[in-house]
LUMKOL-197037 format. One record per residue (C-alpha): y, z, x. Coordinates in pm, whole numbers, padded with zeros to 5 digits, always signed. Layout:
YZX;...
! end
This chain:
-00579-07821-20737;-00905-07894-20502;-00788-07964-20150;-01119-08193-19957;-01211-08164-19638;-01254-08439-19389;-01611-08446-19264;-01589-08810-19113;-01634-08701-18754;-01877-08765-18477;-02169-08575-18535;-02292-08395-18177;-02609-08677-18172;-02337-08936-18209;-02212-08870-17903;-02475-08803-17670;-02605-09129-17771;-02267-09245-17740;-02306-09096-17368;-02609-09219-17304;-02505-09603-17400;-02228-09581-17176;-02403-09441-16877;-02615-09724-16907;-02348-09977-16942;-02145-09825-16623;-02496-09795-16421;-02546-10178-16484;-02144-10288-16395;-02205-10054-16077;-02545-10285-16021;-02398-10628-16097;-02073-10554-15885;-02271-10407-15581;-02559-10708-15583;-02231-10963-15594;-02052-10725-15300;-02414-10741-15064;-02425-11119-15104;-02061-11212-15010;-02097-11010-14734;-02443-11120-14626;-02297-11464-14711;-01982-11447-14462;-02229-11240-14156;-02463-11559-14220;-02141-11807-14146;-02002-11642-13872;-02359-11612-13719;-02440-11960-13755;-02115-12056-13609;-02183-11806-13245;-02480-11949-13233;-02378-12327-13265;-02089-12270-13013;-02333-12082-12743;-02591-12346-12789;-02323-12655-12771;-02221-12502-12403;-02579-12436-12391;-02628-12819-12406;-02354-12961-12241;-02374-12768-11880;-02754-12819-11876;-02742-13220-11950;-02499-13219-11615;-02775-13008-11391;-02850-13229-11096;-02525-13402-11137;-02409-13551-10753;-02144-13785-10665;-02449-14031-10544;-02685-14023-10848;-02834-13635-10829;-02872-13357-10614;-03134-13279-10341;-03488-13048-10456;-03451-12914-10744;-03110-12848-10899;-03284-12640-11173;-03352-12333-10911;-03492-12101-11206;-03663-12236-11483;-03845-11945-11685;-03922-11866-12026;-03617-11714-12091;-03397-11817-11807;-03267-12083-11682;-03028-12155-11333;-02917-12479-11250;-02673-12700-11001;-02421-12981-11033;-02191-13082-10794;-01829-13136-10971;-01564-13017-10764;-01420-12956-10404;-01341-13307-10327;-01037-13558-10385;-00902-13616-10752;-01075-13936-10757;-01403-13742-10704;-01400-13455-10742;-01717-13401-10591;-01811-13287-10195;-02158-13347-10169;-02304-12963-10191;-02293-12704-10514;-02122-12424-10277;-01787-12427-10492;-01696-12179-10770;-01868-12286-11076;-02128-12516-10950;-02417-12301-11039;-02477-12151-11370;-02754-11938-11473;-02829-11833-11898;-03066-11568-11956;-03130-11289-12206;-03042-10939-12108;-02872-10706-12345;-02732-11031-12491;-02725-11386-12468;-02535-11413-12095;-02400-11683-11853;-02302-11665-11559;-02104-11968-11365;-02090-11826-11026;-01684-11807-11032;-01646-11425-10938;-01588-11369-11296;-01962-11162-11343;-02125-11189-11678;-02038-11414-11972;-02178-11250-12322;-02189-11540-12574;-02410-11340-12832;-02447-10968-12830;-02753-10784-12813;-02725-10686-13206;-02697-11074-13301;-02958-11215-13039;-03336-11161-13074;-03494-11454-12902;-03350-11679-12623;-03674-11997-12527;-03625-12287-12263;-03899-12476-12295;-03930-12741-12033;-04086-13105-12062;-04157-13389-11829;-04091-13731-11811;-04332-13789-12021;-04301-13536-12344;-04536-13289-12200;-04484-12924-12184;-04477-12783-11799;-04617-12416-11746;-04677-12253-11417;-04828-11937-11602;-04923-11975-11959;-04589-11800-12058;-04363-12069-12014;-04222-11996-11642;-04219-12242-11359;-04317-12083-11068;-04307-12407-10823;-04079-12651-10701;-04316-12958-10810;-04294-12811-11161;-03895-12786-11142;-03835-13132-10981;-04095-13253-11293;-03818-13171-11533;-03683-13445-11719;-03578-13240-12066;-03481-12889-12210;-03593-12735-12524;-03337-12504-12618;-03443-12231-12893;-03205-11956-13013;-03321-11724-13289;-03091-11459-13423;-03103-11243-13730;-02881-11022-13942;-02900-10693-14188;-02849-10402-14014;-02663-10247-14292;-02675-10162-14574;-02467-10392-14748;-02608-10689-14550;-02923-10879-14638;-03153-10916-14416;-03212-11307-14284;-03312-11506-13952;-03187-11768-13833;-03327-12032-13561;-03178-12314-13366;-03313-12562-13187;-03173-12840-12946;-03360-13069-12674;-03140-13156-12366;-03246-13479-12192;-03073-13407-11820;-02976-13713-11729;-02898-13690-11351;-03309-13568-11310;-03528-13792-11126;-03264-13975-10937;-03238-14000-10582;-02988-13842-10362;
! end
């Protein structure tokens, strides 16, 4: 009786390209599942961006379109005190009186004078005692712009750079350009992307008399 051998097996070529198919097929899944991984996290870093910087620029917007505000029609020269490239500090009269009005004729009172600027952060500061607001931090922020306009549409500069140095120039401002541009990607796993707001603030309580 002849007994046969089995020679079906994998042959030692078989399997190295065997290997070699599924080291490409693994390298590819690692690929695919890493590219989806960066984008939902670039994705959510994008969204929670965008969302600081709509919420700083909203306060932004409201407490500047009430500079000048005065329980007879506006304050006296110039509520906007500081009105440079990057920084802005304004006045409004709003509390310290009776509950009917609330206001008392000066901007003394915690509160009544808030300043935004860019330093190590998008900050504000509300003269209350409480120091430093940061609405963006210095890793989100890159570029905080007030760009101020007259009456008329037209842009005011003292300098060239945007800063008004004199009181003429401050008690000529009618509107506020506010420009916020932020950008993310300082990992590995995040995209890098900017991102740019814009808003103009027409201050109503500018321009009227005391």
């Amino acid at each position: 009786m002849v007994v046969k051998q089995n020679r079906s097996g994998f042959t030692m070529v078989e399997l190295m390209v065997v290997l070699a198919i599924s080291s490409i097929v693994l390298t590819l899944m690692y690929k695919t599942y890493t590219a989806q991984l960066k984008s939902h996290t670039t994705q959510q870093e994008l969204v929670e961006m965008q969302q600081n910087m709509r919420a700083a620029l909203y306060l932004m917007e409201r407490e500047i379109r009430m500079a000048g505000y005065g329980p007879n029609g506006g304050l006296a020269d110039p509520p906007i005190t500081a009105a440079g490239e990057d920084t802005i500090t304004f006045a409004m009269d709003v509390t310290g009186g009776t509950t009917l009005d609330p206001s008392d004729g000066d901007t003394g009172d915690a509160g009544e004078v808030i300043s935004y600027s860019l330093s190590n952060g998008l900050v504000r500061n509300a003269s209350d005692g409480n120091g430093n607001q940061f609405l963006l931090p210095a890793g989100d922020i890159n570029d905080l712009t007030f760009v101020y306009k007259d009456a008329d549409g037209v842009t005011l500069d003292d300098d060239g750079f945007g800063n008004l140095t004199t009181i003429a120039s401050r008690q000529a401002i009618r509107s506020v350009e506010i420009i916020l541009r932020a950008s993310i990607g300082s990992t590995v796993m995040v995209a890098p992307h900017q991102m740019e707001l814009r808003s103009e603030v027409k201050i109503r309580n500018l321009g009227l008399n005391p």
